[in-house]
py3Dmol code that shows the C-alpha trace and the ligand (Angstrom):
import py3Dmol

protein = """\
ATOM      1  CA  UNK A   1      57.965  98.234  78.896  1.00  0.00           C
ATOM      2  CA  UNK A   2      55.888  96.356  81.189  1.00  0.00           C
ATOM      3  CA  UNK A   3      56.995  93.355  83.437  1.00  0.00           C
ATOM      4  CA  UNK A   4      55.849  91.862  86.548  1.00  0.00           C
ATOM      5  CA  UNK A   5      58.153  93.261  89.415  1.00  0.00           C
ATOM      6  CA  UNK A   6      58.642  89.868  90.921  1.00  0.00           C
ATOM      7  CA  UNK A   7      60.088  88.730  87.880  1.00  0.00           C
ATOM      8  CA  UNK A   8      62.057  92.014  87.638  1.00  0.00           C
ATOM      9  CA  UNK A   9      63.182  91.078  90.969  1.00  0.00           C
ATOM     10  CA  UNK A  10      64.690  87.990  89.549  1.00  0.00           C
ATOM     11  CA  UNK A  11      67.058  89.897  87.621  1.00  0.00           C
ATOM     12  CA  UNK A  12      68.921  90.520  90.386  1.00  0.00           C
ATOM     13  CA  UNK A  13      69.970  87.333  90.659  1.00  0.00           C
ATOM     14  CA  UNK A  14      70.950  87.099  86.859  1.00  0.00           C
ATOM     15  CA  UNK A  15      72.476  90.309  87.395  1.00  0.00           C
ATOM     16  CA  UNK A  16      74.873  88.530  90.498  1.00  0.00           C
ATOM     17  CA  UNK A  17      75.795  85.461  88.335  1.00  0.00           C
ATOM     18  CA  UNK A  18      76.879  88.019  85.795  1.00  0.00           C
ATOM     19  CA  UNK A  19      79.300  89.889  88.307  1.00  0.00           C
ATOM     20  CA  UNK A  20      80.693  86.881  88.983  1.00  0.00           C
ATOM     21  CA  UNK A  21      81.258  85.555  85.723  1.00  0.00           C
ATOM     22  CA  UNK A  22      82.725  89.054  84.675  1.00  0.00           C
ATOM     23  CA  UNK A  23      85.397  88.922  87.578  1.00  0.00           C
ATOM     24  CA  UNK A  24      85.941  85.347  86.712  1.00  0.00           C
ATOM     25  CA  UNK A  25      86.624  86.351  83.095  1.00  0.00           C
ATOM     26  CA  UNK A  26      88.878  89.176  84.492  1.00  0.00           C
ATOM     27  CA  UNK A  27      90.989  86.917  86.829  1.00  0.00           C
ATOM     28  CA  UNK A  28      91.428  84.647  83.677  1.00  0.00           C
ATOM     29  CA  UNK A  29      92.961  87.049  81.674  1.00  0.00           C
ATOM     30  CA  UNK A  30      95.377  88.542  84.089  1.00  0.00           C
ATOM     31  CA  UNK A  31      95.776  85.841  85.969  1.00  0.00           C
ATOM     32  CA  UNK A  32      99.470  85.751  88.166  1.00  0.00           C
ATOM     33  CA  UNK A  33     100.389  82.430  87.339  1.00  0.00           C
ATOM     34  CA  UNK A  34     100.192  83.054  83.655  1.00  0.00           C
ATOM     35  CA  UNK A  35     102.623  85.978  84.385  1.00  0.00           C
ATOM     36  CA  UNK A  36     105.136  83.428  86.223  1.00  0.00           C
ATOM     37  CA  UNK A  37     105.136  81.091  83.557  1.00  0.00           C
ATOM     38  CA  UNK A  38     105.631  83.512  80.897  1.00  0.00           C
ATOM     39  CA  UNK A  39     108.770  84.642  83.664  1.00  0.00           C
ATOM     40  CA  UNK A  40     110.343  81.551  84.442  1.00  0.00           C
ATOM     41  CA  UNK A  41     110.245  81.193  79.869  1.00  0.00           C
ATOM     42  CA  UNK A  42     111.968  83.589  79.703  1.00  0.00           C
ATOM     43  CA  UNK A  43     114.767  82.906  82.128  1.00  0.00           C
ATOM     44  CA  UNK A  44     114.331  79.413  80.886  1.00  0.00           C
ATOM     45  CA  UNK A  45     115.435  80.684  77.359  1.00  0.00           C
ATOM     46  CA  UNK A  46     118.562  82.909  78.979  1.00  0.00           C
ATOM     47  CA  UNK A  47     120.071  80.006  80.246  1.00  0.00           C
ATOM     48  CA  UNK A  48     119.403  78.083  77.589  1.00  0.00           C
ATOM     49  CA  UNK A  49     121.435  80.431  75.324  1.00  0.00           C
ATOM     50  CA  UNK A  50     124.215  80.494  78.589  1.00  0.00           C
ATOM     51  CA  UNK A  51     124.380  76.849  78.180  1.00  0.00           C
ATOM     52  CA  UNK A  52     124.945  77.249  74.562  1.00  0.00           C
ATOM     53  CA  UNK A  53     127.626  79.286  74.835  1.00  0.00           C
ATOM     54  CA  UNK A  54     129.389  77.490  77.400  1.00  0.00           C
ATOM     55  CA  UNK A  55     129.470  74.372  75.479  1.00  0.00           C
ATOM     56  CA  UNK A  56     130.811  76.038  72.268  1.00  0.00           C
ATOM     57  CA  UNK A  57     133.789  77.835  74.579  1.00  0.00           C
ATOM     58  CA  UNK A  58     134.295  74.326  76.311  1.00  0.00           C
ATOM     59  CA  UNK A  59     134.761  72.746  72.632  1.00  0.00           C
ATOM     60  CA  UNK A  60     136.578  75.266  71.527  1.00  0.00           C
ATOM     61  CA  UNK A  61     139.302  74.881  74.384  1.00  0.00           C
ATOM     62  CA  UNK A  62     139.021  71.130  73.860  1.00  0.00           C
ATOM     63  CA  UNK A  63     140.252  71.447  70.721  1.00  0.00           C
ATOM     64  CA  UNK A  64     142.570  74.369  71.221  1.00  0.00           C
ATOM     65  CA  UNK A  65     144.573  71.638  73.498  1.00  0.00           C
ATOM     66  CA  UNK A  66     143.961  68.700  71.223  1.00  0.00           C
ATOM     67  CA  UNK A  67     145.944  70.487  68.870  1.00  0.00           C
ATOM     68  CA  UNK A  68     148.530  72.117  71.473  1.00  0.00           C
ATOM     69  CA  UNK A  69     149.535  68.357  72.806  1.00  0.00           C
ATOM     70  CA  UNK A  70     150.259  68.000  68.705  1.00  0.00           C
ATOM     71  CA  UNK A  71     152.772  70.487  68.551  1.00  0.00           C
ATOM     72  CA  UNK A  72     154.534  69.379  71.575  1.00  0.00           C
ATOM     73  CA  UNK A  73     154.830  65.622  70.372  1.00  0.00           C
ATOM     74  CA  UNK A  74     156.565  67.044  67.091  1.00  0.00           C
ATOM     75  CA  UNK A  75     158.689  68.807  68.553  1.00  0.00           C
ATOM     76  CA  UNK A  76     159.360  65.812  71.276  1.00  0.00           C
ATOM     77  CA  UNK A  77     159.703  63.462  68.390  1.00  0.00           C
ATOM     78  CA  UNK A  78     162.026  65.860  66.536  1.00  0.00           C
ATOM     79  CA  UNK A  79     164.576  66.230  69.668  1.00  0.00           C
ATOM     80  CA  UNK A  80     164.189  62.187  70.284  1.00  0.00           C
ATOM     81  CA  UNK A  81     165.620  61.727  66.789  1.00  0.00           C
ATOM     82  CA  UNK A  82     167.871  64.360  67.008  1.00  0.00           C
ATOM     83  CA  UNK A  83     168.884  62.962  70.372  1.00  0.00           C
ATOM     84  CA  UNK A  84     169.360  59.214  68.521  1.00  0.00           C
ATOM     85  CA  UNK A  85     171.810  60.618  66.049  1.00  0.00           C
ATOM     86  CA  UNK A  86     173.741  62.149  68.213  1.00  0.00           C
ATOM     87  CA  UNK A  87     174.299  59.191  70.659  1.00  0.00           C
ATOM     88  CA  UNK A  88     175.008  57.045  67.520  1.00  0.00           C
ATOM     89  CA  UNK A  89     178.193  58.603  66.954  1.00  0.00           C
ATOM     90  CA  UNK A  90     180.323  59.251  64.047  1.00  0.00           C
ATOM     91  CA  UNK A  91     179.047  62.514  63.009  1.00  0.00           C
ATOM     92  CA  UNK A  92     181.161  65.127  61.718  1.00  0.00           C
ATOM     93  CA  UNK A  93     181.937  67.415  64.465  1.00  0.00           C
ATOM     94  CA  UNK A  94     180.287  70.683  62.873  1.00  0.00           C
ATOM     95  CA  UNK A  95     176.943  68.259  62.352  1.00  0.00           C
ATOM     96  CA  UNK A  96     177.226  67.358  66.081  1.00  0.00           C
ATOM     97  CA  UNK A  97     177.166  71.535  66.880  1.00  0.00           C
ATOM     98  CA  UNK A  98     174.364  71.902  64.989  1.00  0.00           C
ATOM     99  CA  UNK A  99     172.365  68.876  66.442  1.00  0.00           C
ATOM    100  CA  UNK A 100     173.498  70.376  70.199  1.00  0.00           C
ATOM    101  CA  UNK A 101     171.942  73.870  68.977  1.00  0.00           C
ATOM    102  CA  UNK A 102     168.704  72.432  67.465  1.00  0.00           C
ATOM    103  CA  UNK A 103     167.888  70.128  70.463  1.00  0.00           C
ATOM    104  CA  UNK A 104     168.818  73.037  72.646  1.00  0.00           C
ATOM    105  CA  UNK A 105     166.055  75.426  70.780  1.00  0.00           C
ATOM    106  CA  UNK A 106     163.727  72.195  70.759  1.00  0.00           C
ATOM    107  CA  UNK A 107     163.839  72.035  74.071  1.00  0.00           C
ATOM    108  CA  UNK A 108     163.063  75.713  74.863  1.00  0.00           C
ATOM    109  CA  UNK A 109     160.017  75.360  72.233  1.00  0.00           C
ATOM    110  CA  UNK A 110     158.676  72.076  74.002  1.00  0.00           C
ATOM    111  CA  UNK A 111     158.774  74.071  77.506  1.00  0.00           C
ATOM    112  CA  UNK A 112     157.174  77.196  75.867  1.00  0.00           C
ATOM    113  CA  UNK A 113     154.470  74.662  74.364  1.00  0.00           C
ATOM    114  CA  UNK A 114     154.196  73.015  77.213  1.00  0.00           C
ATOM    115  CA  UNK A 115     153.364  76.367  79.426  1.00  0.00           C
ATOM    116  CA  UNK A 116     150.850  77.263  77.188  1.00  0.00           C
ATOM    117  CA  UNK A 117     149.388  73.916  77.338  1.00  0.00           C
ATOM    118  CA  UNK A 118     149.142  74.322  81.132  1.00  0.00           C
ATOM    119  CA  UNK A 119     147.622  77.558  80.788  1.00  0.00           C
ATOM    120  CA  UNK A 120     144.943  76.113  78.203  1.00  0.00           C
ATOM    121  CA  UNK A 121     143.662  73.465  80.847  1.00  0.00           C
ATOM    122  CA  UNK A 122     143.443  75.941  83.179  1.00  0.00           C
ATOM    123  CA  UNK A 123     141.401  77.479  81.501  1.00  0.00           C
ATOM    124  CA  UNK A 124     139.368  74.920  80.308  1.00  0.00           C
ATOM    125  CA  UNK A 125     138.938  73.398  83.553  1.00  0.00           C
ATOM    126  CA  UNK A 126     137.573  76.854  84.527  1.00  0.00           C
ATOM    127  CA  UNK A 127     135.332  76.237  81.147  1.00  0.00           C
ATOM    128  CA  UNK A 128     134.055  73.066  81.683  1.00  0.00           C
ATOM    129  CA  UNK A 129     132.995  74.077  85.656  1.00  0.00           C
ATOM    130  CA  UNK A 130     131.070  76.940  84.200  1.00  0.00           C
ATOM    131  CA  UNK A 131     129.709  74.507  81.978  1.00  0.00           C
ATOM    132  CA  UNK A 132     128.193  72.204  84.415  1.00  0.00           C
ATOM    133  CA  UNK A 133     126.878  75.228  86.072  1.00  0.00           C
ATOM    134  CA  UNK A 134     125.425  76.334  83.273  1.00  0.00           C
ATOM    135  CA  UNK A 135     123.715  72.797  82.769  1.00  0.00           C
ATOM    136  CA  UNK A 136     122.357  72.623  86.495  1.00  0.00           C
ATOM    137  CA  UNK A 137     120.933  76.606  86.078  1.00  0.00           C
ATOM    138  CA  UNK A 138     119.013  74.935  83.060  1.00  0.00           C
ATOM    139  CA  UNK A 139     118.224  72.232  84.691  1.00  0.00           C
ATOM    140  CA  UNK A 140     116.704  74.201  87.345  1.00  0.00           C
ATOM    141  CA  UNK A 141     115.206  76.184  85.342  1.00  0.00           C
ATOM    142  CA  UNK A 142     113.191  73.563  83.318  1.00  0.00           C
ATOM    143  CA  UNK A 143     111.915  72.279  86.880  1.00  0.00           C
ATOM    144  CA  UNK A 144     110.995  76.177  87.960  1.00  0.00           C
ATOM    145  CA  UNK A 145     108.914  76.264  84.695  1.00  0.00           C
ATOM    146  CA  UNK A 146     107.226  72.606  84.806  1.00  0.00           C
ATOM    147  CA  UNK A 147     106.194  73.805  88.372  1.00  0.00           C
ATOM    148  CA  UNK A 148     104.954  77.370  87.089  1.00  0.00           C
ATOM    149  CA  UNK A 149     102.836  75.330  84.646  1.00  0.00           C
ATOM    150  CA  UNK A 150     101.423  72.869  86.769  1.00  0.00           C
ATOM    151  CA  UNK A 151     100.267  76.476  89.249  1.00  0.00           C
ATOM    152  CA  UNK A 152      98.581  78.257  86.564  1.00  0.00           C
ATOM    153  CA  UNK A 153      96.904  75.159  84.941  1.00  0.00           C
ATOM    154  CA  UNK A 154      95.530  74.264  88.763  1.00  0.00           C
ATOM    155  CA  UNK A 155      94.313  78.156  88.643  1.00  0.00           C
ATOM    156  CA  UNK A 156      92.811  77.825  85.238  1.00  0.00           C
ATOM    157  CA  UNK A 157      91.156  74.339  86.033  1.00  0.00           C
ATOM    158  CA  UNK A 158      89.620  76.464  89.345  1.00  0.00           C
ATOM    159  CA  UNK A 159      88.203  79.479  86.966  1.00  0.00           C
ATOM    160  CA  UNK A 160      86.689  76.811  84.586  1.00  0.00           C
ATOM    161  CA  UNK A 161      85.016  74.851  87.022  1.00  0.00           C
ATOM    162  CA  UNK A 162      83.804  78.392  88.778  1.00  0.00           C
ATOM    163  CA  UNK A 163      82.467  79.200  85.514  1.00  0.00           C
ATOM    164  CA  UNK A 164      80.561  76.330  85.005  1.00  0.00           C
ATOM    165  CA  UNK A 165      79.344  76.539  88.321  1.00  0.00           C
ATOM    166  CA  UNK A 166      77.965  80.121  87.805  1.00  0.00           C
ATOM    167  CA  UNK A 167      76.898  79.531  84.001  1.00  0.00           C
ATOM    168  CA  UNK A 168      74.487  76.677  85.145  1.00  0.00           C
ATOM    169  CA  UNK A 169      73.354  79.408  88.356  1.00  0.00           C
ATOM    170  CA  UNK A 170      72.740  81.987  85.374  1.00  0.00           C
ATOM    171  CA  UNK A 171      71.004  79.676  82.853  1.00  0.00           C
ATOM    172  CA  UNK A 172      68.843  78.575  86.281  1.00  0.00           C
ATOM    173  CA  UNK A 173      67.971  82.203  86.994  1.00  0.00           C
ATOM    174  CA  UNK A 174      67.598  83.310  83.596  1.00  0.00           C
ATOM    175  CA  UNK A 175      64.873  80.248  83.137  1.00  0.00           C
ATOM    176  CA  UNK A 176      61.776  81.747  85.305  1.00  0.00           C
ATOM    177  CA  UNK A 177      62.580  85.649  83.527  1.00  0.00           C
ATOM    178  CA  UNK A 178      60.024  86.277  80.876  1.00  0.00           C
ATOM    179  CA  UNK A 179      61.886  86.920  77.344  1.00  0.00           C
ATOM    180  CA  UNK A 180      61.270  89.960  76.692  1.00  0.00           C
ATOM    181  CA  UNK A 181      62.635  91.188  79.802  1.00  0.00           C
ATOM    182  CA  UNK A 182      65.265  89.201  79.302  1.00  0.00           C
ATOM    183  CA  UNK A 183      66.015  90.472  76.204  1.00  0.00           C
ATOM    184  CA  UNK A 184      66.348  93.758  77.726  1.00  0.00           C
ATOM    185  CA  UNK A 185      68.649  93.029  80.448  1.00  0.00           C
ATOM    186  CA  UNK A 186      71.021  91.049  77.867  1.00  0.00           C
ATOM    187  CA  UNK A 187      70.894  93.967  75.514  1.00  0.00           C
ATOM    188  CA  UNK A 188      71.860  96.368  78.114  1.00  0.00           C
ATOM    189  CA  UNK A 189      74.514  93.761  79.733  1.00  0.00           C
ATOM    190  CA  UNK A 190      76.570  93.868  76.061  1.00  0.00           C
ATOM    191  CA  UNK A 191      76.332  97.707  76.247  1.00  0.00           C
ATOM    192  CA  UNK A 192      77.426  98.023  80.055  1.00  0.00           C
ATOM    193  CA  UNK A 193      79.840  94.785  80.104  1.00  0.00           C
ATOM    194  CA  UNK A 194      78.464  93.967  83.448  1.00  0.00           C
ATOM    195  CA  UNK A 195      75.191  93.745  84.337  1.00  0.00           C
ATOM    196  CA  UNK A 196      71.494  94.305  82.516  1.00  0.00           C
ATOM    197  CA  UNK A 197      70.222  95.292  85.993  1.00  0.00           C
ATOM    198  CA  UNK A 198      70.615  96.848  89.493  1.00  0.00           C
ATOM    199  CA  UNK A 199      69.245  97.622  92.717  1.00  0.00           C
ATOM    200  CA  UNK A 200      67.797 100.694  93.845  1.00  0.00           C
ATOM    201  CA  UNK A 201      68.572 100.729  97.073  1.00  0.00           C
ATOM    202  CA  UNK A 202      68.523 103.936  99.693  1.00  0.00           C
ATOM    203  CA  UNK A 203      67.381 105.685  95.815  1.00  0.00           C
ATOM    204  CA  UNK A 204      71.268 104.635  95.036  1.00  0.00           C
ATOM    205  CA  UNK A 205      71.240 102.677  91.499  1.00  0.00           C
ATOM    206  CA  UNK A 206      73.903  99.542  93.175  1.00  0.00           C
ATOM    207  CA  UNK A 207      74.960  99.682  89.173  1.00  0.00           C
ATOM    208  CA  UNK A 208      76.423 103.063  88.912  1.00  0.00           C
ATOM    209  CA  UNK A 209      76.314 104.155  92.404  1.00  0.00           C
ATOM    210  CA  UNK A 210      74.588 106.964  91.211  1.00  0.00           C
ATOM    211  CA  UNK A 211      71.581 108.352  93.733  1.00  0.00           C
ATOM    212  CA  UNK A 212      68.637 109.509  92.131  1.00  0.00           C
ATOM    213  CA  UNK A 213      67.284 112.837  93.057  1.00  0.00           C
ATOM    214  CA  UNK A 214      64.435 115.909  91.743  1.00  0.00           C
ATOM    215  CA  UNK A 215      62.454 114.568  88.592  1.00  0.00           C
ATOM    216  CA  UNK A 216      64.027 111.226  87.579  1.00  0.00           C
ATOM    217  CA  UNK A 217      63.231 110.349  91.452  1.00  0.00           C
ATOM    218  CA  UNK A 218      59.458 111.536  91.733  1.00  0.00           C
ATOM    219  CA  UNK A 219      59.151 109.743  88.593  1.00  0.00           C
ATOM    220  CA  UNK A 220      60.589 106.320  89.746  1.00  0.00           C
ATOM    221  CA  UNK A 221      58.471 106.915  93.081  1.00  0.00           C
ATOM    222  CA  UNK A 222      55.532 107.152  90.578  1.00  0.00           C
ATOM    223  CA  UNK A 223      55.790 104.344  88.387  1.00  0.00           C
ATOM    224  CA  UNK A 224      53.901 101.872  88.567  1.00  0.00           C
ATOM    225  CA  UNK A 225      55.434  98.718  90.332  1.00  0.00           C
ATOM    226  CA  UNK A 226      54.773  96.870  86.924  1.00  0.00           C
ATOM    227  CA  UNK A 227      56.644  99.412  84.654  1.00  0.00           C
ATOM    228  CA  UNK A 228      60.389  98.824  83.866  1.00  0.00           C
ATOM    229  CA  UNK A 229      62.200 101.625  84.441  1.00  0.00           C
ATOM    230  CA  UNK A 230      65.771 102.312  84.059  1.00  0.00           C
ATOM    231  CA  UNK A 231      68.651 104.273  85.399  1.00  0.00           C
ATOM    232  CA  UNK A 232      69.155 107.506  83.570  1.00  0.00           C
ATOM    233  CA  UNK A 233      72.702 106.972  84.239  1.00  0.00           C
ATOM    234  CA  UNK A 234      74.222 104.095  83.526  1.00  0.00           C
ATOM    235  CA  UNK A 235      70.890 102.707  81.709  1.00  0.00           C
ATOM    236  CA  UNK A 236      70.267  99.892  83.967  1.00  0.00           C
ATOM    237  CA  UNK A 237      67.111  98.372  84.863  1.00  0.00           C
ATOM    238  CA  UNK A 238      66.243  99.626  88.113  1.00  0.00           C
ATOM    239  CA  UNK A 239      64.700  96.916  90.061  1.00  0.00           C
ATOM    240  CA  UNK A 240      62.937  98.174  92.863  1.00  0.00           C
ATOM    241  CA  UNK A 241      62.247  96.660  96.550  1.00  0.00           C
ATOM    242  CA  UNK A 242      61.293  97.378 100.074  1.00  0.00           C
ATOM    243  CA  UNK A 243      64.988  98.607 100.433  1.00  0.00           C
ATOM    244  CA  UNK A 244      64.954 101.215  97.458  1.00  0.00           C
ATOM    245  CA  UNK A 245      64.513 104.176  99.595  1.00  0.00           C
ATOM    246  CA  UNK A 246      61.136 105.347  97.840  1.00  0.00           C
TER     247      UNK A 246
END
"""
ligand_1 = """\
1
ZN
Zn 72.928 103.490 87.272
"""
view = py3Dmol.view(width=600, height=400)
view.addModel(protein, "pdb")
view.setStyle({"model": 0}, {"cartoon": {"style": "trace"}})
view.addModel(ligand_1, "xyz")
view.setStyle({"model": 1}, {"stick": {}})
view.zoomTo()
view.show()
């Protein structure tokens, strides 16, 4: 193929834009604040499932006590009616010996229930601190998260407005390239995933970093200014200048 070498020149230009946009398109999909967020959403979800079980083991205790301070009121009621009948007077006095055994084994069951009660809100004082721990670790972690999103949306707001910024420098360099040529350089852009184009420079093709040498270098020497040639390499279009080394 033929092509002015002024206007293969100007690929080098489309061939910079399309660096850019490649590393741009690079730093979008690995970007580090994508990884944080995905991070702090993950220990967002951990707490989430430590708050969970916190509550259930603070309910659990709640109730556990609820139905503790029941016991102890029947057996409180039971000794206060035992204890009525017994100051009333005129019981037989086998009736009275029984009464004077039963409050005495009420009593050791109320102070039995009542140690275990103690030892229940003990531990669910210990239950409900973990709790509110557990709700200012989510808390925090909510916050860590909004604040991861709000970094990597600032990023990816950047990349898009780079990438406008370079499209509109691409369309503007691709505009003054004949299309045929420019045909060639996008076909051989989809096959590299870079560039269409590089320079020769010091007979090094700046695509592959290749240096030419023996035949494929007498023949680039040769060609004529006007002829397209391309790197035997990497299959770039070698656009040549005064720094090409020829
Ligand atoms: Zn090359």
């Amino acid at each position: 193929m033929k092509a002015d070498h002024f206007d293969q020149q100007r690929l080098l230009a489309l061939a910079d834009e399309d660096v850019a946009l490649t590393q741009l398109a690079h730093r979008r999909r690995t970007l580090p604040e994508a990884a944080a967020v995905d991070a702090a959403l993950e220990a967002e979800r951990a707490l989430a499932a430590a708050l969970v079980r916190a509550e259930t083991e603070s309910r659990d205790l709640e109730r556990e006590v609820k139905r503790m301070e029941g016991d102890v009121d029947v057996v409180r009621q039971r000794a206060t009616r035992d204890q009525q009948r017994m100051e009333a007077g005129g019981l037989p006095a086998r009736e009275v010996t029984a009464l004077q055994h039963e409050l005495d084994s009420l009593a050791r069951r109320q102070s039995d229930l009542e140690d275990q009660e103690l030892e229940l809100m003990e531990r669910q004082e210990a239950a409900d601190s973990a709790l509110r721990s557990a709700q200012e670790g989510l808390q925090n972690a909510e916050a860590d998260r909004a604040r991861a999103e709000q970094l990597r949306d600032d990023a990816l707001a950047e990349l898009a407005d780079a990438t406008a910024r370079h499209e509109k420098a691409r369309a503007d360099a691709a505009a003054g390239i004949p299309a045929p040529l420019l045909s060639l350089y996008d076909r051989i852009r989809q096959q590299t995933g870079t560039t269409g184009a590089a320079l020769l420079k010091a007979r090094q093709c700046q695509g592959c970093r290749i240096e030419l040498f023996g035949k494929e270098l007498a023949a680039v020497r040769s060609a004529d200014p006007n002829e397209v040639v391309r790197c035997e390499n990497c299959g770039r279009i070698l656009v040549r200048t005064a720094e090409s080394g020829l």
